[in-house]
LOMI-578135 format. One record per residue (C-alpha): y, z, x. Coordinates in steps of 0.5 Angstrom, whole numbers, padded with zeros to 4 digits, always signed. Each point is the difference from the previous one (the first is absolute). Layout:
<nodes>
YZX;...
</nodes>
This chain:
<nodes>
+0000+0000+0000;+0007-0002+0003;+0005+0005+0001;+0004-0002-0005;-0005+0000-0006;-0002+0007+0002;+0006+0003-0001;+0000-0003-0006;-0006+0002-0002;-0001+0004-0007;+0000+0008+0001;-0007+0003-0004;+0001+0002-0007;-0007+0003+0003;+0003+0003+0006;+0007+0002-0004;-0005+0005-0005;-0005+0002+0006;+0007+0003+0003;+0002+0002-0006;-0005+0005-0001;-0001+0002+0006;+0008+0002-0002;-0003+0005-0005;-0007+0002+0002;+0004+0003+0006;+0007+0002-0002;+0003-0004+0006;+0007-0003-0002;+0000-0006+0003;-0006-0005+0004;+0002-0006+0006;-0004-0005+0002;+0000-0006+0005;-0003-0006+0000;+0003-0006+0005;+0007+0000-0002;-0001+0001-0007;+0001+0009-0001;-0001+0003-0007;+0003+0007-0001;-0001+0004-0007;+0004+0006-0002;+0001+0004-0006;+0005+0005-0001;-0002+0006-0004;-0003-0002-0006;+0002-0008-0001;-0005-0005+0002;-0002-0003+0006;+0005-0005+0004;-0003-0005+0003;+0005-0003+0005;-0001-0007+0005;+0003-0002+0005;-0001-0004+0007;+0000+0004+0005;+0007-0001+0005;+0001-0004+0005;+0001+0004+0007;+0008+0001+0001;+0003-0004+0005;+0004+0004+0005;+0007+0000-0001;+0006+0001+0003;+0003+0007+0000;+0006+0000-0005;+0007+0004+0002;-0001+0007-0002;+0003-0001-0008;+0007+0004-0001;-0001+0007-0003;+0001+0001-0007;+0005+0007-0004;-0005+0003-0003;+0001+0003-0007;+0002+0008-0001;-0006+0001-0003;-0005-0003+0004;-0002+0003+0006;+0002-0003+0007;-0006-0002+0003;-0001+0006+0005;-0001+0004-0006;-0005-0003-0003;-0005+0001+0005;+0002+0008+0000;-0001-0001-0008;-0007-0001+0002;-0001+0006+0001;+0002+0003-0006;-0006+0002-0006;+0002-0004-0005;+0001-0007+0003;-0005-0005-0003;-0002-0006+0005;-0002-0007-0001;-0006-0001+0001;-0001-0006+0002;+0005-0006+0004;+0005-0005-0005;+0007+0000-0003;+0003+0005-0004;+0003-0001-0006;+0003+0005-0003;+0001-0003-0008;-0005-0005-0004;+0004-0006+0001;+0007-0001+0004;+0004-0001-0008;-0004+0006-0002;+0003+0008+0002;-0004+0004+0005;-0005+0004-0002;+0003+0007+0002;+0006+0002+0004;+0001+0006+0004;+0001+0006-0006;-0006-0002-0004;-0005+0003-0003;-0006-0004+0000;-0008+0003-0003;-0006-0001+0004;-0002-0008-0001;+0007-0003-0001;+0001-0006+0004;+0006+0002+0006;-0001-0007+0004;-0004-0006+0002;-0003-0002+0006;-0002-0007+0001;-0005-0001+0004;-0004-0008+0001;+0006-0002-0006;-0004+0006-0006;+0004+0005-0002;-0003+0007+0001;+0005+0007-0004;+0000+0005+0004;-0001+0005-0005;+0003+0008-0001;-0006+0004+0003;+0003+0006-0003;+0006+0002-0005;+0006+0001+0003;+0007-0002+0002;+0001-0005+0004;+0005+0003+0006;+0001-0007+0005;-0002-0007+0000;-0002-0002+0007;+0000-0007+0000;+0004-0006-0003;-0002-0005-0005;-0003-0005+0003;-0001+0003+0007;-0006-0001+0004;-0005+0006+0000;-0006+0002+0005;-0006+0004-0002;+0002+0008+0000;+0007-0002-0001;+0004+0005-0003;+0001-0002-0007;+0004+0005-0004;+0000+0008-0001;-0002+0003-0006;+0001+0007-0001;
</nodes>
C-alpha cells in the first residue's frame, strides 16, 4: 500500500469500539495508539461518551532561527506578575493544568469569562478550558469555594503543572 493510500486508510469501526470498551472496563480517561502515520486518541470527559479523534502524526519541526526577544508586556492590576505566580504554586488551593495546551478563560471570544476574580463557584463548575490537540477540556472547581487569583491570560499557553487559578 502506498503512503498515500495508507493515510487515507478508513479507521475501524472495529478498533473504535475495542478501544471504547477498553475505556469503560478499565475506567481510563483516554487511550492512544499508533500505526505509521495515522494516530487514533479516544478520550472521554466525566460521564460523556467517548471522543475519537484522528490526526496525522506532525512533521518534525524545521529549525528556526532564534527570534529578537518580544517587547515586555503591562501586566493587569489583577493579574500576578510572572515572578508570583511561581510562589502561587506553593499555595493549598492552587489548581493546576493537567496536561500541556492553551488556556481559555470564557467559552468562546464574544461570550463573557466563566469566573472573574471574587466569585464563587460550586464543586463541578467550569472555570477555564485547556485546548489540547484542538479538543477542549473544562477545567472544573474541584471543591466550593472563591476564586481568590486567576494565573494565566485568556489564551495563553500552559504547560503540565502550571498554576491555573486559586480556589479557597
Amino acid at each position: 500500500m502506498s503512503t498515500e493510500n495508507r493515510s487515507r486508510a478508513p479507521i475501524s469501526p472495529k478498533l473504535v469500539r475495542e478501544l471504547a470498551d477498553i475505556l469503560r472496563e478499565t475506567d481510563l480517561s483516554e487511550i492512544e495508539v499508533e500505526r505509521g502515520d495515522l494516530r487514533l486518541r479516544i478520550a472521554r470527559q466525566g460521564q460523556v461518551a467517548p471522543v475519537v479523534q484522528a490526526v496525522a502524526a506532525a512533521p518534525a519541526p524545521a529549525p528556526t532561527m532564534a527570534s529578537a526577544p518580544a517587547t515586555p508586556r503591562a501586566v493587569a492590576p489583577e493579574t500576578p506578575a510572572r515572578q508570583d505566580v511561581a510562589d502561587m504554586s506553593a499555595h493549598p488551593g492552587v489548581v493546576t493544568s493537567p496536561m500541556v495546551g492553551s488556556a481559555y478563560l470564557r467559552p468562546n471570544p464574544d461570550a463573557d469569562a466563566f469566573v472573574k476574580v471574587g466569585d464563587t463557584v460550586k464543586q463541578g463548575d467550569t472555570i477555564l478550558l485547556i485546548e489540547a490537540m484542538k479538543t477542549f477540556n473544562p477545567i472544573v472547581a474541584d471543591k466550593a469555594g472563591k476564586i481568590t487569583d486567576l494565573l494565566v491570560e485568556d489564551g495563553q499557553p500552559v504547560e503540565f503543572g502550571e498554576p491555573l487559578f486559586i480556589l479557597v
